[in-house]
FILUMMI-243544 format. One record per residue (C-alpha): x, y, z. Coordinates in nm, 2 decimals, padded with zeros to 4 digits, always signed. Layout:
<rs>
R:u:v:w
R:X:Y:Z
...
</rs>
This chain:
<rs>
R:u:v:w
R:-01.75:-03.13:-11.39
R:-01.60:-03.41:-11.63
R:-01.94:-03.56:-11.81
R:-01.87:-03.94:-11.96
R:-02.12:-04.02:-12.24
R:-02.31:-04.37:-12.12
R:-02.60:-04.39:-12.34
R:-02.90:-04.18:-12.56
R:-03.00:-04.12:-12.89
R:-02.67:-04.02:-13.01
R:-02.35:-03.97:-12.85
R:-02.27:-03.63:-12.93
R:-02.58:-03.35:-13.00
R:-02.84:-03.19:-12.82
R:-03.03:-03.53:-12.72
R:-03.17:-03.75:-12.47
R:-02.85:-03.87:-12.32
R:-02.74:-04.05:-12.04
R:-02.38:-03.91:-11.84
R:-02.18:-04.02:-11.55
R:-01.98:-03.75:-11.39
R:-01.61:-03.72:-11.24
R:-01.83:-03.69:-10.90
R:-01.94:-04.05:-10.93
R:-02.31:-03.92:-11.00
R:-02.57:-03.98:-11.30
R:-02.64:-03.63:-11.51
R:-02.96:-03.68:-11.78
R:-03.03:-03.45:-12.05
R:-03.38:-03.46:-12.16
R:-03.68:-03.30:-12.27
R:-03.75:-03.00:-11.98
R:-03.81:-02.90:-11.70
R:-04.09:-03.10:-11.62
R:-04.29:-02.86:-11.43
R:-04.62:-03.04:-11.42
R:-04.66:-03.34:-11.29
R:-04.96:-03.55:-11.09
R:-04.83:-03.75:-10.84
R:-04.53:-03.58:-10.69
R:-04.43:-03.28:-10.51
R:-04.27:-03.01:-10.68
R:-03.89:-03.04:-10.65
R:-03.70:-02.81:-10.48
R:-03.55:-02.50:-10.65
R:-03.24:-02.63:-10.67
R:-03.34:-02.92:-10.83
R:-03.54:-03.01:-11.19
R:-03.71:-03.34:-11.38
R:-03.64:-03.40:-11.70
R:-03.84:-03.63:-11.92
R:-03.61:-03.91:-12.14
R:-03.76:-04.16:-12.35
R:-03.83:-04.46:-12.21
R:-03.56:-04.65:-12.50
R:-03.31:-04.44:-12.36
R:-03.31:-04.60:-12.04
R:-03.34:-04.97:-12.15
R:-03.04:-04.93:-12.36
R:-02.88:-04.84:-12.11
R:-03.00:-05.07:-11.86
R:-02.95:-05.38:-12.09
R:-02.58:-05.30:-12.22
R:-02.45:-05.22:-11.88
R:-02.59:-05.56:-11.71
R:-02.54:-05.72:-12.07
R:-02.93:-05.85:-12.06
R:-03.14:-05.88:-12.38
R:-03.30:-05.52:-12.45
R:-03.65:-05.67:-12.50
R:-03.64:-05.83:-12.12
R:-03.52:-05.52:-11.99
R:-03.78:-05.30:-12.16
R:-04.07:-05.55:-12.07
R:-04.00:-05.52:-11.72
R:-03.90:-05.15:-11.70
R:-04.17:-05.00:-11.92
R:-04.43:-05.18:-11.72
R:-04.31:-05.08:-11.39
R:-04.31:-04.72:-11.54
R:-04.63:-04.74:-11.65
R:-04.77:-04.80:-11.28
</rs>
């Protein structure tokens, strides 16, 4: 599998980070597994949640839809947050 760097804390390094894939899929590296969590079945073996800093995502959000970060991370954050 061919991993394209999109977005994270830094581009190359063990951190939160954002790929695409050559399989046209989304692979995150973050802080896990996530094995406890209220609100949500366990996931299957086969599969695992990982925890990425919320930043992470509005970077990447904002610069691929080229929207102003702090519109992106008013509206995301909050919807996180329930």
């Amino acid at each position: 599998m061919k991993l394209t760097y999109l977005s994270g804390d830094c581009p190359e390094g063990p951190c939160p980070t954002i790929y695409g894939n050559d399989r046209g899929e989304f692979v995150f590296q973050g802080t896990g597994p996530v094995t406890e969590a209220e609100g949500a079945e366990p996931p299957p073996s086969h599969e695992a949640r990982v925890a990425l800093p919320s930043a992470v995502i509005v970077e990447w959000v904002a610069s691929s839809l080229s929207l102003p970060t702090e519109w992106v991370a008013a509206r995301l954050v909050a919807r996180a947050a329930g």
